[in-house]
C-alpha positions, 0 to 999 in steps of 0.5 A, spaced: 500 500 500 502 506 498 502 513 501 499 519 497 503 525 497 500 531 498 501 538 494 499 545 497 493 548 493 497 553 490 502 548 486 495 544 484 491 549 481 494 550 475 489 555 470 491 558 462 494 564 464 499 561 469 502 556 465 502 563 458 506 566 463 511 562 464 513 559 458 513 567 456 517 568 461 522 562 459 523 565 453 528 570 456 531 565 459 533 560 453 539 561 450 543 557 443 549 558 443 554 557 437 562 557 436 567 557 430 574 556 429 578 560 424 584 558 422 589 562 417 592 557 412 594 559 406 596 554 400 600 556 394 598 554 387 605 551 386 606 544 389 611 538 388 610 532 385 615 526 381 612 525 374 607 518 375 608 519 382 601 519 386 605 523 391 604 530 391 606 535 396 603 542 396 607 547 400 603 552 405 605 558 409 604 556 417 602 563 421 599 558 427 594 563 428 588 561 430 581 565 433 575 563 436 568 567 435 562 565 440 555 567 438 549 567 443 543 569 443 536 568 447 529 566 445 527 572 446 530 575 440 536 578 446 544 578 442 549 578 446 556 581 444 560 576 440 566 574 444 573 572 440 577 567 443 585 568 441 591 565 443 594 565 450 597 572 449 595 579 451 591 583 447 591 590 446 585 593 449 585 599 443 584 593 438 578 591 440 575 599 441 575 599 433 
């Protein structure tokens, strides 16, 4: 035999305009996100290659700079700032102010 649980009488009454409202508010508080990764790679259009051979070798400029850009915005329409994600270095705070 099982007890029954028991609910106070404001949890239990549940009408319309409750439940409008709070899924109305539940769009403030849903986000997506995304991210991509940006990365310098520069090929040229010369390459290296035996005649017959299968094996081709291309030559490309290694810059080793690589830049992360975040998006997120809300359900309800809000953007936030997009964030850069840079290497570990210090960056100039001039850079970003344009």
């Amino acid at each position: 035999m099982r007890n029954a649980a028991y609910t106070k009488r404001i949890r239990n009454s549940v009408d319309r305009t409750g439940v409008i409202s709070y899924f109305w508010s539940l769009r403030t508080r849903i986000f997506n996100m995304d991210e991509t990764a940006l990365i310098q790679n520069i090929k040229t259009k010369k390459f290296i290659a035996a005649r017959g051979s299968s094996n081709v070798w291309c030559t490309t400029i290694e810059t080793r700079f690589h830049l992360t850009i975040v998006a997120c915005r809300a359900a309800d329409g809000y953007l936030l700032p997009p964030l850069f994600i840079v290497p570990s270095k210090r960056l100039n705070r001039n850079v970003l102010d344009g």
